[in-house]
N, C-alpha and C positions, 0 to 999 in steps of 0.2 A: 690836707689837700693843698695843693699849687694855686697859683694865682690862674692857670689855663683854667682849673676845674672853674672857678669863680665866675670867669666866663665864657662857659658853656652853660652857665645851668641859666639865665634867660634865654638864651638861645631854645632850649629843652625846651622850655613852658612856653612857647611863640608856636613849637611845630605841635604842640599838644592842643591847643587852642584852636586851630587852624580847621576849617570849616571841610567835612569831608564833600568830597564830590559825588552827586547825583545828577541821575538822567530827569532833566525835567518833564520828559511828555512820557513817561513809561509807567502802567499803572502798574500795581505791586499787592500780588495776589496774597490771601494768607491761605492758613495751610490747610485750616478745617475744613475751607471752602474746594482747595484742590484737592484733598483727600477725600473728600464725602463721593459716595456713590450713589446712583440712582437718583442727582437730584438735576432738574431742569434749570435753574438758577443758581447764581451764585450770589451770598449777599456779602455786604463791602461791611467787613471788621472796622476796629476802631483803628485808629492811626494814630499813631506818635507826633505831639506837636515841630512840625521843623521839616516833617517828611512829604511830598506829595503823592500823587498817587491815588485818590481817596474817590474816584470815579471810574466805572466800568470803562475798559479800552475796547470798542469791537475790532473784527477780524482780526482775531488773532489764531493764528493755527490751531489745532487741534492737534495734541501728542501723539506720538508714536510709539509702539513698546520697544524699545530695546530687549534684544533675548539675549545681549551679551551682559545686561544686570541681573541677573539670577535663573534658575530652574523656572518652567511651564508654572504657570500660576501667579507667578511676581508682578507687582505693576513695579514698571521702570520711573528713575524720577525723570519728571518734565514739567515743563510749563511753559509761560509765554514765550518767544523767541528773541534774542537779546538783539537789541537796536545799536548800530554803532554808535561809538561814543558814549557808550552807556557801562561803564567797565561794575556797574553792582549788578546790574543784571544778572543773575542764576536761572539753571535750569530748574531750581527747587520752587515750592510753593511761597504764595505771599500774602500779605495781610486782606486783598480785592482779586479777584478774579471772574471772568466772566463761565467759564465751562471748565470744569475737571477732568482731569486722566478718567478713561475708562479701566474698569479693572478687568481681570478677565476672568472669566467663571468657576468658580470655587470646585477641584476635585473629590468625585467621592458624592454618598449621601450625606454629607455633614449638616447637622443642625447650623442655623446663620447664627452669629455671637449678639449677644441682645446687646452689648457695647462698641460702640465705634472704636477701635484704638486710634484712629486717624483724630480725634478728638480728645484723645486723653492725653495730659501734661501733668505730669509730676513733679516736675522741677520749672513753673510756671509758680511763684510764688509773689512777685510783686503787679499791683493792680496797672494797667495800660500802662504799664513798662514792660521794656523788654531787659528779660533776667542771662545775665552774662552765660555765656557758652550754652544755654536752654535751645535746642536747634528746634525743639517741636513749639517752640513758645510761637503762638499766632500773632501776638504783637511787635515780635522783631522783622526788619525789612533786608532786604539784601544786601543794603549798605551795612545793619549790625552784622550780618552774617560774616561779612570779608574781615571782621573784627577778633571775630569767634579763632581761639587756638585748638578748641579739640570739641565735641558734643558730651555734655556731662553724665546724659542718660540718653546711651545710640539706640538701646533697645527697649519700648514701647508693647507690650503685652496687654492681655486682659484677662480673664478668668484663667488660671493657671489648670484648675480641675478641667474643663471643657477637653474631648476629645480632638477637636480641632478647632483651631483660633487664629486668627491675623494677627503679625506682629507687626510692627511700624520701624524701620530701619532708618538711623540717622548716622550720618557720615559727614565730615570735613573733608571736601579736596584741596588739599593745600598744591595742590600740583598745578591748579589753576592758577591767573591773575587775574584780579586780587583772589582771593580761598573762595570758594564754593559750597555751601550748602548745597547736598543731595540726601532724598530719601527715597526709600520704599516699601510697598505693603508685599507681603508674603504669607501662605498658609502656613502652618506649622500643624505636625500629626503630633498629637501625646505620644510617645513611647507606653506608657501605665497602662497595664490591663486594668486597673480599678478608675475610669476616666465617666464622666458626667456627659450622655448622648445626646439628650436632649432637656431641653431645660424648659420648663412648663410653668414656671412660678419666677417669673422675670423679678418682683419685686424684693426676691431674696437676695439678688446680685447688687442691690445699692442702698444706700442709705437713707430712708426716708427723714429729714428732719421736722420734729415736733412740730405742731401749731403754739404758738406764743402766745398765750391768756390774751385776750382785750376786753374793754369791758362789753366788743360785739357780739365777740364770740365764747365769753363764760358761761353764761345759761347752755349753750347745746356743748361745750365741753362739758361741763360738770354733771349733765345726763348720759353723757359715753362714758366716761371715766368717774363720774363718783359712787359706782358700788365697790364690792369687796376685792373686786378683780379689775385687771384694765382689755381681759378679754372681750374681743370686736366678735357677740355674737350673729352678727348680719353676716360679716365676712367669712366664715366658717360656715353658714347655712346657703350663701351664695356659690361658695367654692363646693361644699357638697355639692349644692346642686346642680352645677355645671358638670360634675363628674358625671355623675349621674347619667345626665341626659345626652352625654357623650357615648355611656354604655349605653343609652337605650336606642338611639340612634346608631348606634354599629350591629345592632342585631341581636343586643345583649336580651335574653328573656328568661335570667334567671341574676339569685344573688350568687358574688360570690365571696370570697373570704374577705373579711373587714370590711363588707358594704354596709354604708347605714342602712339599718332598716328604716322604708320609710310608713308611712300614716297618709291618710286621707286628709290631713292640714299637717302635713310638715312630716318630721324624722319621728322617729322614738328616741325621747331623752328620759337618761337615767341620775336623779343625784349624784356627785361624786364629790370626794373629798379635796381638794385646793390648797390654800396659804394657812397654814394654822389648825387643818382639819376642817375648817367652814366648807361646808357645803355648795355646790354651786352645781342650777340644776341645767346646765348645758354642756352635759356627757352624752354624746351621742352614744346609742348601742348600735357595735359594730356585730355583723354577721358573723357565727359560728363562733365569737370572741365569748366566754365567760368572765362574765365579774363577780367581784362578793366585795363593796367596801362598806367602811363605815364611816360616818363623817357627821358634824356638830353643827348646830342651828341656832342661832341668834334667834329668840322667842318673849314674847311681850305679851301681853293679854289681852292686848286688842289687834294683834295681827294671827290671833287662830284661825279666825275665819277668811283672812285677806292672803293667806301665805297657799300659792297651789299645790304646793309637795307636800303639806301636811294634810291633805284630803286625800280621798282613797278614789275620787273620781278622775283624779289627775295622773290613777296610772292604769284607771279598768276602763273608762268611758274615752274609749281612740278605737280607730279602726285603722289594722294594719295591712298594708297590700302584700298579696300572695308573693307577687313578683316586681320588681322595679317598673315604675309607670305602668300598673295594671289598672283595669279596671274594677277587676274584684276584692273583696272585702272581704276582714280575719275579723273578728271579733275578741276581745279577750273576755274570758268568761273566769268566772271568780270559782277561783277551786275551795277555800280553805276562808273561814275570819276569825281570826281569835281576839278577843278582848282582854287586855289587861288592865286590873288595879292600881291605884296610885300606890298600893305595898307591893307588889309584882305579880298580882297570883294573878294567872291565866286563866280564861275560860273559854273552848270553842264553840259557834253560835250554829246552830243548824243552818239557820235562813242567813241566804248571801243577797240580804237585803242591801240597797244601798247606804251608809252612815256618812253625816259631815261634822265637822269641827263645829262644838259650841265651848262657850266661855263663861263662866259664871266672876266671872274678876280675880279668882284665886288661883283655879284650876282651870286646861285647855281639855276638853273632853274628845273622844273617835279621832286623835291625832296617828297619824301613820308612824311607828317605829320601826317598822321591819316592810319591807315589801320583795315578793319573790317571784319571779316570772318565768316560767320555761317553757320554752318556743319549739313547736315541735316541726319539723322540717321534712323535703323527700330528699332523694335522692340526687335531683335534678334541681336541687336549691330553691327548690320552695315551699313556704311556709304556710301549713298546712291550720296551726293549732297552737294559742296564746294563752295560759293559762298564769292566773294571779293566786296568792296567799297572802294575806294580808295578817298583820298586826296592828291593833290597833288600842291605847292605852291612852289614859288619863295622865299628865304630867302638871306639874306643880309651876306655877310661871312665875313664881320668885326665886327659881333657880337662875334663871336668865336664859337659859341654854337646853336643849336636847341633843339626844344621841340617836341620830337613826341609820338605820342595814338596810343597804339593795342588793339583789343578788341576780341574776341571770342564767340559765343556763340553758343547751340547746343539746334536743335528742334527735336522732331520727327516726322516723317513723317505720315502724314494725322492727324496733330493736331494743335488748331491755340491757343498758347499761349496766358495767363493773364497777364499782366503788372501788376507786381506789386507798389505799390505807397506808401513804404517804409518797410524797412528790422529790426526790427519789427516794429516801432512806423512810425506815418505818417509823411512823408514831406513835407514841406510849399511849395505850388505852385501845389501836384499833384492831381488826382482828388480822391473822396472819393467811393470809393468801396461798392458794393448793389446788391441785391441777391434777388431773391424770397424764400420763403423758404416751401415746399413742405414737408408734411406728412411721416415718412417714410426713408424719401430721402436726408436728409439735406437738403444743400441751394443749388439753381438752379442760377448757373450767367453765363452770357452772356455776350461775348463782344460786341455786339452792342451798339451803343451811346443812344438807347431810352430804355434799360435796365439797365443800370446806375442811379447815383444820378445827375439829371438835372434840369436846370430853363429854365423859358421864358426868349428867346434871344431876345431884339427888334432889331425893322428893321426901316431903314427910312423912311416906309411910315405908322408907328406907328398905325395902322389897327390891333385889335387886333382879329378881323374874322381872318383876312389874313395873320395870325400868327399860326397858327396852327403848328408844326411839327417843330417849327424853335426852338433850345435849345440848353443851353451850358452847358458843365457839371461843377458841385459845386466840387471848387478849397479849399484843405484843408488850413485853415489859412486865408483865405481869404472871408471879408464881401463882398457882392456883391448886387445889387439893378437894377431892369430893369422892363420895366414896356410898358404898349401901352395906346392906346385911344380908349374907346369903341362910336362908333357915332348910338344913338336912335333915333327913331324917333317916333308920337303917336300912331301907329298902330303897336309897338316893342310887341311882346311877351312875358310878362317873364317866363314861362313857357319852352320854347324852347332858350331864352340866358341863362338862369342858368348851364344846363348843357352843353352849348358849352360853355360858360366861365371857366365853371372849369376844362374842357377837354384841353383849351390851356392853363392853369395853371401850371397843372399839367405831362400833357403828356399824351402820348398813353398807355405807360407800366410803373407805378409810382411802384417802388421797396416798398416791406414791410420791408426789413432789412439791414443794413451796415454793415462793415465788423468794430469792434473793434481797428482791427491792420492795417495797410498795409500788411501784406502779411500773413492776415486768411485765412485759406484754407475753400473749399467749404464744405465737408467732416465735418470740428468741428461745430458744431452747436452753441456751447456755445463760441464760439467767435463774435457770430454775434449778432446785437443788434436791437431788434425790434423798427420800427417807431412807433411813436404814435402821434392818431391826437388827437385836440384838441379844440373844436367847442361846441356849442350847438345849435339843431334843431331850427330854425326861425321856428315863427308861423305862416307866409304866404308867399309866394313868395318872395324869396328874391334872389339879383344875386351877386357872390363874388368879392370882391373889391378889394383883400389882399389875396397875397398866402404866408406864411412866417414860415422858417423852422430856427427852433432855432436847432445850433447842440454843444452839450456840449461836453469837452473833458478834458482830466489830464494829467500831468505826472504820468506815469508810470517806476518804478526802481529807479536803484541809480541816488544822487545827482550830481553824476560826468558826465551822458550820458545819462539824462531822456528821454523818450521814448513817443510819443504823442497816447494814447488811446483814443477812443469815449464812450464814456459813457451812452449819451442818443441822441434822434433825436426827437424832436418836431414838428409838423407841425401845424400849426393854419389857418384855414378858417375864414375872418373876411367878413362877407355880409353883403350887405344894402337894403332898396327897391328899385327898381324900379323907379326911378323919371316919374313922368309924366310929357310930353311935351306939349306944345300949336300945333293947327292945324295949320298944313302946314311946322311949325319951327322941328330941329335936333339940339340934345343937346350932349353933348361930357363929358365923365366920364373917369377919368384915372381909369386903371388898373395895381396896380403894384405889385411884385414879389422880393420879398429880402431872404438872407441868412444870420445868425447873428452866429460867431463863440463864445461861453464863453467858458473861460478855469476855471474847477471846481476845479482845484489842490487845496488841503487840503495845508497848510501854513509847511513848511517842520520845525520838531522841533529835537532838535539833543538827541540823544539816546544814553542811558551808561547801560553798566553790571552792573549787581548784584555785590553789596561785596561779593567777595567771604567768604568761610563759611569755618573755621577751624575746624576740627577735628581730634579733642588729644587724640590718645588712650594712657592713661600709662601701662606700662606691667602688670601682675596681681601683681606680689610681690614686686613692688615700694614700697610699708610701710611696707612692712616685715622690720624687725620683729614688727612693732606697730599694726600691725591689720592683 
């Protein structure tokens, strides 16, 4: 560098030091205070040492909208009106102000945004300083602003999910002297048809921070937060119940799907399984919702008697309301008690006396293992009828632990439930699912056992006359074979054994179709799959010897959870003649009956995308200038 650079550079650091110029009688609003709407006041931000300002100015105008800063709905930027000689002066906000722009009324039915964005700063990072080019920062004044070369973050939002939300617009006018800080608020519509309308749960949109132990506040911490859970059961029973009374006050006089049911002192809570399988008994039961869990219990031998979920009164002794905020009263009435041994064996007790947990120091005795409730309902969602089953067993309390089952389930009234026999594909052991299937009407199923998929049951006196009616239903997964002994004699008919033989074959009511899935509905038709027999006409008299149903099936879905489908049903009539007998002698023919399961699954082979396929657009005048 030359000897000129040498000195220029105190020169430099002379105009760098050099005190900017402010208007001393002009107060200098901040921004929170000009952007906030609906408030009567303005109160005075902190100030930056050096700067004045830091008292309300009256009469000061009131802003006007400009409709030349944006579409209907925008507030324009304004503020106090600049005093000559006051070259910081801006029309934007300032650290003190006495009144705010008004905004103008939000279009549309939009929920309001439970955050101000006029108040949100992102790039507000250092404490009562003002953070370079930060144009939403409440502690810079319009002298930093004439400083500012461009705004770091112009745009200011808030819940990005919200169907409609104010954004906060910041801009540099460099086109002023000195630059100009301007903002403004505008609505913004989501484009997303998946957008949040209304938002009912405010405290999900921020973040609460912790309470910090003191030794004031330990004891009533350590009673919220020192169980197994750090669930806030107050806030869940308050929040029910504000819903609640929300339906009840709208005209609500029935449940509907996932309402809690509630009790004459609170909800209905059901055990549920939690961290580790520990049980935790503030499971509300929801409306029409079935459970079945199971879950484990921290147990001592002197908390048999102190623990409520191991008593049987803590799930019979409540009275349930018919309807939300009713005045009437459900009762649950004890269907069922079985007692169990500390070796397993069961026993059902006639009398649905009431029993409690006692202890003798080794053993916890009438502890609840199992509890079942089924809630019987109308049509018009209410709850007619609470019925309990109880288990209730001896456990050993130097294991440390129990295992207990709640289950729930909900009928309506004047209707007698399908058992399903898997949720979708079938499972090994239940029975197979069959329907008639009627013109019109879909399929017609019936829970009786001779409307089912059934065989010949044998009996010990293997009489296959005296078999008529006897059958057991066909177990999915399972081959099966049963059979009788027909006894002739030479004056037998065949004519009249043909068809009583293949009447106890087959049964009274032999289904024409199965159901697909475990749990097809009667309703889809194309889930059901037609029997088909599979015989040919004998040219004389013959009697059937062989009742046998081939039923094929697949996986169906992924490799990871295949799912058992029925695919076809076969039945085969195998007949013979007739044997003739000698006079006076009786000749003895088995008759048997089998079920053959094949699984059709096609050989699973592993499957790859397409290469993908590039395409290179080059811009038109890549070979400019060659072509």
């Amino acid at each position: 560098m030359g000897p000129g650079a040498a000195l220029l550079r105190p020169l430099v650091w002379c105009l760098l030091v050099l005190p900017l110029p402010v208007a001393p009688s002009t107060a200098v609003p901040s921004p929170a205070a000009a952007l906030a709407t609906g408030s009567d006041e303005a109160t005075t931000g902190p100030q930056p040492e050096g700067f004045p300002g830091t008292a309300s100015t009256a009469g000061v105008p009131s802003p006007t909208p400009d409709t030349s800063q944006g579409p209907t709905g925008e507030t324009p930027a304004s503020g106090p009106s600049p005093s000559a000689g006051s070259p910081v002066d801006t029309p934007g906000p300032s650290p003190a102000s006495t009144a705010g722009p008004t905004v103008a009324p939000r279009p549309g039915p939009w929920p309001q945004p439970v955050t101000d964005v006029a108040t949100l700063c992102v790039c507000d990072l250092l404490v009562d300083q003002c953070d370079v080019n930060c144009c939403c920062d409440p502690v810079c004044t319009n002298a930093d602003f004439s400083l500012f070369t461009a705004c770091s973050v112009p745009v200011v939002t808030g819940d990005s999910q919200l169907c409609s939300q104010q954004e906060a617009l910041y801009s540099m006018d460099t086109s002023a002297y000195p630059p100009e800080r301007t903002y403004r608020l505008v609505d913004k519509v989501n484009p997303s048809v998946f957008c949040v309308q209304t938002v009912n749960y405010k405290a999900a949109l921020s973040f609460q921070p912790p309470e910090i132990p003191t030794p004031e506040n330990f004891d009533s911490l350590l009673q919220s937060y020192g169980g197994i859970t750090f669930s806030t059961e107050t806030d869940l029973t308050s929040s029910v119940e504000s819903e609640t009374w929300r339906a009840a006050n709208a005209g609500e006089t029935r449940y509907e799907y996932r309402d809690p049911i509630e009790t004459a002192d609170g909800f209905l809570w059901l055990p549920a399984p939690l961290f580790f399988s520990q049980c935790t008994d503030s499971n509300p039961a929801g409306f029409l919702i079935d459970q079945a869990v199971k879950c484990n219990r921290m147990l001592k031998a002197d908390e048999c008697t102190t623990i409520p979920a191991l008593s049987m009164e803590f799930y019979t002794n409540t009275s349930i309301l018919p309807v939300p905020k009713s005045s009437g009263r459900v009762n649950v009435t004890i269907q069922s008690i079985t007692v169990q041994t500390l070796q397993g064996l069961r026993t059902r007790l006639e009398s649905s006396a009431m029993f409690f947990p006692t202890s003798d120091g080794q053993a916890c005795h009438n502890v609840v293992l199992e509890a079942r409730l089924l809630v019987t309902f109308t049509e018009a969602g209410k709850i007619t009828a609470v019925a309990a089953s109880l288990v209730l067993g001896t456990v050993d309390v130097t294991d440390g632990f129990i295992q207990q089952s709640f289950e729930i389930r909900f009928i309506q009234e004047n209707t007698r439930p399908v058992a399903l026999s898997g949720n979708p594909g079938y499972v090994v052991g239940l029975p197979i699912k069959a329907g008639f299937r009627s013109p019109g009407s879909g399929i017609i199923q019936t829970a009786a056992e001779d409307g089912q998929l059934t065989m010949l049951k044998s009996t010990p006196a293997q009489d296959c006359l005296a078999a008529e009616g006897k059958r057991t239903p066909v177990l999915f997964g399972y081959n099966m074979m049963s059979g009788c002994q027909l006894r002739i004699t030479q004056d037998a008919d065949c004519r009249l054994l043909a068809p009583a033989l293949l009447s106890v074959l087959k049964g009274q009511n032999f289904p024409d179709c199965v159901a697909s899935f475990g749990n097809s509905e009667p309703q889809n038709g194309l889930d059901w799959v037609q029997i088909v027999y599979n015989g040919s006409r004998p040219s004389g008299c013959e009697i059937p010897v062989r009742f046998e149903i081939l039923v094929e099936w697949t996986k169906y879905g992924s490799l990871l959870n295949p799912q058992a489908r029925l695919t076809g049903v076969t039945v085969t009539v195998v007949t013979a003649a007739l044997p003739q007998g000698n006079s006076g002698s009786e000749r003895t023919i088995p008759i048997l009956s089998s079920v053959t399961f094949v699984d059709a699954s096609a050989a699973a082979e592993p499957g790859y995308r397409s290469r993908p396929t590039v395409e290179a657009k080059l811009p038109f005048d890549f070979f400019f200038p060659f072509v």
